[in-house]
C-alpha positions in Angstrom: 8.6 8.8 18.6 10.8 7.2 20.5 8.7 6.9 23.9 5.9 5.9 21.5 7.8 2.9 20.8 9.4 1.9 23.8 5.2 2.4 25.1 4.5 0.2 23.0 7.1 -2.3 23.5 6.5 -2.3 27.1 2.8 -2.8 26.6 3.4 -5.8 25.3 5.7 -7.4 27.6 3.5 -6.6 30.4 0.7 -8.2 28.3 2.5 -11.3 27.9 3.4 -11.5 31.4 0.3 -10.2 32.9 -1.8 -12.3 30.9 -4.8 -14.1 32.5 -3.9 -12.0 36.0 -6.6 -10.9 38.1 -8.6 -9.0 39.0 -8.4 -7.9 35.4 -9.9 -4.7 35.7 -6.7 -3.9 38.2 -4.1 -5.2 35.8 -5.6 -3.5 32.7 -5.1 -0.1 34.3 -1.7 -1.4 35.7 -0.3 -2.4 32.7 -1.6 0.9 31.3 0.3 3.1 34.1 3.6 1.2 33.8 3.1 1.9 29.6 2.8 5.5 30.1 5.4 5.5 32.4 7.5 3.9 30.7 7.3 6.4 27.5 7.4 9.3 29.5 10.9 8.2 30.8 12.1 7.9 27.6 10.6 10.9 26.3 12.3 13.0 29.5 15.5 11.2 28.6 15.3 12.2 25.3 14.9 15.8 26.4 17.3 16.1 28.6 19.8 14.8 26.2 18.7 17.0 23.7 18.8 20.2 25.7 22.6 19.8 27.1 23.3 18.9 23.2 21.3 21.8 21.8 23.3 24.2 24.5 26.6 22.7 23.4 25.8 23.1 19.9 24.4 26.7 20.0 27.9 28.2 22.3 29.7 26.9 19.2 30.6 28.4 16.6 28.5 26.5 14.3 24.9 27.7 16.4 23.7 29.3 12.9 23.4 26.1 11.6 21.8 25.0 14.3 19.1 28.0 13.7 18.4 27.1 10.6 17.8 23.3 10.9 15.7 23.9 13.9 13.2 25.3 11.9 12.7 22.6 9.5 12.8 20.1 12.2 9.9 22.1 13.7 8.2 22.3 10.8 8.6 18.9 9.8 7.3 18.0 14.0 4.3 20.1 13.1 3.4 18.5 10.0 3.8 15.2 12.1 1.4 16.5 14.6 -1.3 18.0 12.7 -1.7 14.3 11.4 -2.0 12.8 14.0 -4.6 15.6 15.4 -6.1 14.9 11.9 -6.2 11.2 12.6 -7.4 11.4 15.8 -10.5 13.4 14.7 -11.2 11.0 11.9 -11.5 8.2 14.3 -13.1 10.0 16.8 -17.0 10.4 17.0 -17.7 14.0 16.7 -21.4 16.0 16.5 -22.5 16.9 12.8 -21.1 20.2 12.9 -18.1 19.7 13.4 -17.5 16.4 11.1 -19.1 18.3 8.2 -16.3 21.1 8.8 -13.7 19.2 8.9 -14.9 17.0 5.6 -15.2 20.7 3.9 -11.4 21.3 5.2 -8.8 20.8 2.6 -5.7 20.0 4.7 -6.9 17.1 5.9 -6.9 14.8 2.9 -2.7 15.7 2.2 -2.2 14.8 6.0 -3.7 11.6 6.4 -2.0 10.6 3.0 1.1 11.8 4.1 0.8 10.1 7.4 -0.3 7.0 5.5 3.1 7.0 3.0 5.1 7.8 6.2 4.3 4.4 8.1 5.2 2.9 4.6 8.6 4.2 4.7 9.2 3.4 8.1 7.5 0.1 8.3 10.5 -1.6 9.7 9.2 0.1 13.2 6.7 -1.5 15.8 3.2 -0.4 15.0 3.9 1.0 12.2 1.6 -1.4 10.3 -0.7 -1.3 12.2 -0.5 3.1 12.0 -0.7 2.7 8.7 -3.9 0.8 8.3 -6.0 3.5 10.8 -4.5 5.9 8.0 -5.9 4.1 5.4 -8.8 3.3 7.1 -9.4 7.5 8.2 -8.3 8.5 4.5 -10.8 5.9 2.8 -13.5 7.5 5.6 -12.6 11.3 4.9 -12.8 10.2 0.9 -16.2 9.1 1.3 -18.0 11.3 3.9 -16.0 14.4 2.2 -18.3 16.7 0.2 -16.9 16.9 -3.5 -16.0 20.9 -3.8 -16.0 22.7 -6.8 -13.0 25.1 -7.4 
């Protein structure tokens, strides 16, 4: 989450400063590579940290603990992910077939809401606002183009 934000933090400083640069087609693509970049370092950082902390932890005597809390924070990163997978194929153009099975899915609707209600909680972050309204806008589609099922 964290190179997400710094990405898109750094997106817009280069924006600012780049702006009106040309050619623009070069500068778009720039600005791109020194966005990814720049959340990939984080997210490495990140890593690294947390794998010399997760070895410290684990040699200690409290590495049960550490067991146990891993797998509701992988749990919890899963939930995260299979919104945003969910997201992304809402958004997305996709053939019949496959639109029509994911409307007939049920897990879909709980994610997107869920995803929705997280961006609401966390609104104090960059882009979360704006995360929150491609939820909305991806629940209100999946509400509409979803079949109604009968139990």
């Amino acid at each position: 989450m964290g190179g997400v934000w710094v990405g898109a933090v750094v997106k817009q400083w280069v924006g600012s400063h780049w702006h009106g640069a040309h050619p623009t087609v070069v500068f778009w693509a720039l600005a791109w590579v020194v966005t990814v970049l720049a959340a990939l370092t984080v997210i490495s950082l990140v890593n690294v940290l947390g794998d010399k902390l997760g070895q410290a932890f684990q040699s200690g005597p409290l590495g049960w603990l550490d067991r146990g809390l891993g797998i509701v924070a992988g749990a919890a990163l899963g939930v995260v992910f299979a919104s945003f997978m969910v997201l992304a194929a809402a958004r997305l153009p996709m053939g019949a077939f496959v639109e029509h099975s994911m409307y007939a899915a049920r897990a879909p609707r709980p994610l997107l809401e869920g995803g929705e209600a997280a961006c609401v909680r966390f609104s104090r972050f960059p882009g979360a606002r704006g995360l929150k309204k491609e939820f909305a806008f991806a629940h209100r589609k999946w509400v509409r183009e979803s079949p109604v099922i009968q139990a």
